[in-house]
N, C-alpha and C positions, 0 to 999 in steps of 0.2 A: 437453515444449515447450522448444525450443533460445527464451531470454529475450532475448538479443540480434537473432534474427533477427524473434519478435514485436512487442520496442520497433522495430524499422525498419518493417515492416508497420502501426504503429499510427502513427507520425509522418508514414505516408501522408493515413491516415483524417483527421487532425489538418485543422483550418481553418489557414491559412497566420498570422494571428495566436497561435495555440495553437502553432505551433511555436518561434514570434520569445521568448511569453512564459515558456511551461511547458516543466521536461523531466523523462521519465518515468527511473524511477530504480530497482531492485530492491532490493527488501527483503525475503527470505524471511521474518526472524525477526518478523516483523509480525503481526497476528491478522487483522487486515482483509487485504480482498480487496485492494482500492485506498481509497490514502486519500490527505488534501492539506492541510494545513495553512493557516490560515485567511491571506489576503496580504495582510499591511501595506505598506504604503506605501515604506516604505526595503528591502525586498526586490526587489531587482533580478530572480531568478529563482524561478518559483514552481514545485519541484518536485510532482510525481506518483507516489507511493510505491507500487507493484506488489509485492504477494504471486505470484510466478510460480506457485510448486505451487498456491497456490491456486484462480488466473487460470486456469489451463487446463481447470477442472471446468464453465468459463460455456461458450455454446455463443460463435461467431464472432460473429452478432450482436449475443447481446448485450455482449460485452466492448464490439465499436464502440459501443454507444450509452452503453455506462455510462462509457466513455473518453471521448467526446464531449459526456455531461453533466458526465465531472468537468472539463474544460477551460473546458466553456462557464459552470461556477458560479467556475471561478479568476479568468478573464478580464472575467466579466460583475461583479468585486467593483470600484466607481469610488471612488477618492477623492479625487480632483480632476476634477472637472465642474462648470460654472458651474449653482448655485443658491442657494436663500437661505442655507441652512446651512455652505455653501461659503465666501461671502462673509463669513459671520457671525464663521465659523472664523478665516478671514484678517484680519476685521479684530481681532478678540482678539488677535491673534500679534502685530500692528503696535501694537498697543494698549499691550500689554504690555511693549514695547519704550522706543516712548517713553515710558510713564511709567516705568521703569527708568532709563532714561539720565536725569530729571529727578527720578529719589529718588522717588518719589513710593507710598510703599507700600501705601494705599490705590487710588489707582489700578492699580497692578500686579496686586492682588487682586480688581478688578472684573475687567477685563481678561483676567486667566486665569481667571476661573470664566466667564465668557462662550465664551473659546476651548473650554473643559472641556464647557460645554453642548452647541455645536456639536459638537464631535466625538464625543461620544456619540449626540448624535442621525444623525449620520452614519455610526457603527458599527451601529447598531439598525438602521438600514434598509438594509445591506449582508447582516446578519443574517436579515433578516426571512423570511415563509413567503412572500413574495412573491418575493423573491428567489430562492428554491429554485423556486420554479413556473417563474421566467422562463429559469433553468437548463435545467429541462427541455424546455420550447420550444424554447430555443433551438438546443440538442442535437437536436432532432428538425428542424431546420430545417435544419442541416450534413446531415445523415442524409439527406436527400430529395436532398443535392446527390451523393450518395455512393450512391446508384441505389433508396435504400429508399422505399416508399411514407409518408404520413404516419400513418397507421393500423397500419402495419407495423414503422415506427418505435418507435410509441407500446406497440405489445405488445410489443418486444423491452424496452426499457427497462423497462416494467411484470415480464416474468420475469426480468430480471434485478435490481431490486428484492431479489424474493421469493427468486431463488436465492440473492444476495450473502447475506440474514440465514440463510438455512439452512446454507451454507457455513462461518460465521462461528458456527454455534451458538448462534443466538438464536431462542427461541421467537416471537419474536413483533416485528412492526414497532413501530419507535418513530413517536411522535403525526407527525411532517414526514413519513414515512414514506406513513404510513397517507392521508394529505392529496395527498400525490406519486401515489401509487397512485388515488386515487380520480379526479384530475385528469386523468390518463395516461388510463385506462379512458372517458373521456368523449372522449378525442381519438383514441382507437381504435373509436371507435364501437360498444363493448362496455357502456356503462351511461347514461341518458339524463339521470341523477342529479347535476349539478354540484357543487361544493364551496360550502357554505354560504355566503353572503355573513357577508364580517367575517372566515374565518378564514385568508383570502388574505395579511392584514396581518402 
């Protein structure tokens, strides 16, 4: 598989956001199939790490969806979008500030431990398995505009799952994993068993 001419065929597949933010990148010497590094905030570009030799052993679908859910989990991480934690954050930062320029040391130390709280609580939920679910959705949602049905979606990224950890040498899924797969399977209309309520979170 000529790697140059794949990354131009996948920054078709690409939603036109996914191309402005992500750019895929080759890295043979890597163990993973594809991988992405989690995107903070001061990161202007959020690379896409491609194992080529690897890449070429998934069938054409499912690279499109596993390329598709890894953009739609880069893109879909927000760290500025108006809500509580949002605001909570900003006002720590201002907080913080002026009681700095007013010496004020105890204040300062309210102040950033307030900032400190929001933005952890706002890493947790960029984290979360909910997140990873909304990834996959959302991947299968580009996928349908990309001529796949939603069910046909849902089992291409379900086998490609299960191939990526066979590829990679792993016995067995990890717990997101295992939660991804079972979620996929109900949107492929392959099992009628939902994911428990609570482990969404």
């Amino acid at each position: 598989m000529e790697s140059n001419v794949e990354i131009r065929r996948l920054l078709d597949v690409m939603p036109a956001s996914g191309r402005m933010m992500t750019k895929i990148v080759s890295k043979p010497e890597q163990k993973q199939v594809i991988d992405a590094a989690f995107p903070f905030p001061w990161n202007r570009e959020r690379p896409i790490y491609i194992n080529f030799d690897l890449w070429r052993r998934l069938t054409k679908p499912q690279r499109d969806l596993l390329l598709l859910r890894t953009v739609s989990w880069l893109t879909g991480v927000k760290w500025f979008k108006p809500d509580i934690y949002q605001g909570v954050a900003i006002a720590g930062v201002l907080g913080a500030f002026v009681e700095a320029t007013q010496a004020d040391a105890v204040g300062v130390v309210v102040a950033g431990g307030l900032m400190t709280l929001a933005m952890m609580r706002i890493w947790r939920t960029n984290r979360s398995q909910q997140t990873e679910l909304n990834a996959d959705e959302a991947a299968i949602r580009v996928a349908q505009r990309r001529g796949y049905s939603e069910a046909e979606a849902a089992q291409h990224l379900l086998s490609a799952i299960e191939a990526v950890a066979k590829i990679e040498g792993r016995f067995a899924l990890d717990f997101t994993e295992l939660i991804r797969s079972q979620n996929l399977r109900v949107i492929a209309g392959l099992s009628p068993v939902g994911i428990p309520e609570g482990f969404e979170k």
